[in-house]
C-alpha positions in Angstrom: -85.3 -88.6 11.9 -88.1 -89.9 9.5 -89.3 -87.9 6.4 -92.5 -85.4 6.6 -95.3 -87.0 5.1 -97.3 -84.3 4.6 -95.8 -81.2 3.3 -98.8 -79.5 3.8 -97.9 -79.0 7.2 -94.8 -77.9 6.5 -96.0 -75.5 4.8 -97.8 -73.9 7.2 -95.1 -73.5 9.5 -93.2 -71.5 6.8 -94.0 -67.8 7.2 -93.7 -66.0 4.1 -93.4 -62.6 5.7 -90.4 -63.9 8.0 -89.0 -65.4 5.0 -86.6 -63.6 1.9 -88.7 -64.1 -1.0 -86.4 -65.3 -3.0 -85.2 -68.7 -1.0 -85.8 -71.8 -2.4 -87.5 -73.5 0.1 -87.1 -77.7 0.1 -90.1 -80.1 0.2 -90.3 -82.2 3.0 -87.0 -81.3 4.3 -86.9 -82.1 7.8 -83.8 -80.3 8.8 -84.9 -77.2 7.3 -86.1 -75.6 10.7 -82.6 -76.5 12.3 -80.5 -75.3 9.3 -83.0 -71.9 9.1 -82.2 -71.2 12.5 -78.7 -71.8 12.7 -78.1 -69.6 9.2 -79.9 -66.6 11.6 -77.3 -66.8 14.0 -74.3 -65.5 11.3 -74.8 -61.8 10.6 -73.1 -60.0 8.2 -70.1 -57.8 9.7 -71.6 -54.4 8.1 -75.1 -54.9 8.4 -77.1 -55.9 11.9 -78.9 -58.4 10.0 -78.6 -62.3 9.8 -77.6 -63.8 6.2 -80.4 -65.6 5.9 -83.2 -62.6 6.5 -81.2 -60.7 4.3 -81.6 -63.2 1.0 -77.9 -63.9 0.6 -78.9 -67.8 0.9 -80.0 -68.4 -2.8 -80.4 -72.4 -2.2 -80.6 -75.3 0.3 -80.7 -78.5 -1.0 -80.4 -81.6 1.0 -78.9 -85.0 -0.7 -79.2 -88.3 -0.2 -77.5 -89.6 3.4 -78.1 -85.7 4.7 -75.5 -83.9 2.9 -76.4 -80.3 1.9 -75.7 -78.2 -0.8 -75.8 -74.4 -0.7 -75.8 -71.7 -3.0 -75.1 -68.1 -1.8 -74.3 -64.7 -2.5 -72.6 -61.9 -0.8 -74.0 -58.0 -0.5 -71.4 -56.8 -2.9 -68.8 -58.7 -4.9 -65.6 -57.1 -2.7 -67.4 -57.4 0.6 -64.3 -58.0 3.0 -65.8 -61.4 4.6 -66.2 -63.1 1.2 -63.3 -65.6 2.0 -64.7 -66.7 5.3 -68.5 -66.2 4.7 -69.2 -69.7 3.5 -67.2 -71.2 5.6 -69.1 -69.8 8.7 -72.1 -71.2 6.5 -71.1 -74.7 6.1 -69.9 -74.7 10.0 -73.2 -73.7 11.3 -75.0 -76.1 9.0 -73.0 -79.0 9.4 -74.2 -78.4 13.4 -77.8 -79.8 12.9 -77.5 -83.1 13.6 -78.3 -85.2 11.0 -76.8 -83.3 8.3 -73.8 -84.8 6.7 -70.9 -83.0 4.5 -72.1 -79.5 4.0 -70.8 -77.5 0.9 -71.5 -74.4 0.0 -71.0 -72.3 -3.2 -70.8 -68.8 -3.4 -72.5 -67.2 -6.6 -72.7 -63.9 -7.8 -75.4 -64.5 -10.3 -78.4 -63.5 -9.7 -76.5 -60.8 -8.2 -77.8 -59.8 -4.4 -80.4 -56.8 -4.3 -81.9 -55.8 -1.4 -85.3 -57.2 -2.7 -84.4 -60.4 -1.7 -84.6 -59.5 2.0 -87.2 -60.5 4.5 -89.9 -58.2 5.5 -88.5 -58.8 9.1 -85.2 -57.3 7.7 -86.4 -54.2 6.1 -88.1 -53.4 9.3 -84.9 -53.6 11.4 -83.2 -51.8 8.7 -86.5 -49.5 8.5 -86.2 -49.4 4.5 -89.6 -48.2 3.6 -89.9 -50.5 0.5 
């Protein structure tokens, strides 16, 4: 799969209002579609929304030969999936195809607040905010 030339159009694709404000979104990254929607198909055990509406995924970043690199954070520091959470991550990124060794590093600082959700995800949580 070749580069995007234009990020410009790229851009436009990228919804800000369907987006957590807080993710670092990568130039001309031609997996990010695939990897976006294969993050919003792992939900968080104790909350019906996906990881990735709910801001806990801080940082893609793609390397050279298509590895990625993930940082991301957790709703609370003792939340019971914290073990298995980025695993689950790097399995269902490691799935788009062209994407190479996926690792993925759990932070706790900045600590997750739930500012750093999507505007889609307060809806479905109906937090008036």
């Amino acid at each position: 799969m070749s580069e995007v030339e234009n990020s410009d159009a790229q851009e436009e694709n990228y919804d800000h209002l369907t987006h957590p404000p807080h993710v670092v979104k990568p130039d001309e990254h031609t997996l990010w579609p695939e990897i976006v929607k294969n993050l919003k198909e792992i939900y968080d055990p104790e909350i019906p929304v996906n990881i990735y509406d709910l801001g806990l995924i801080y940082d893609v970043d793609r390397k050279d030969g298509g590895d990625v690199y993930i940082t991301m954070s957790l709703t609370a520091p003792g939340c019971p999936v914290a073990g298995e959470m980025p695993g689950q991550v790097a399995e269902a990124v490691a799935a788009a195809e062209g994407v190479g060794e996926v690792t993925v590093e759990l932070v706790w600082d900045p600590a997750w607040t739930p500012d750093r959700m999507s505007e889609d995800a307060k809806l479905a949580l109906d937090l008036g905010f």
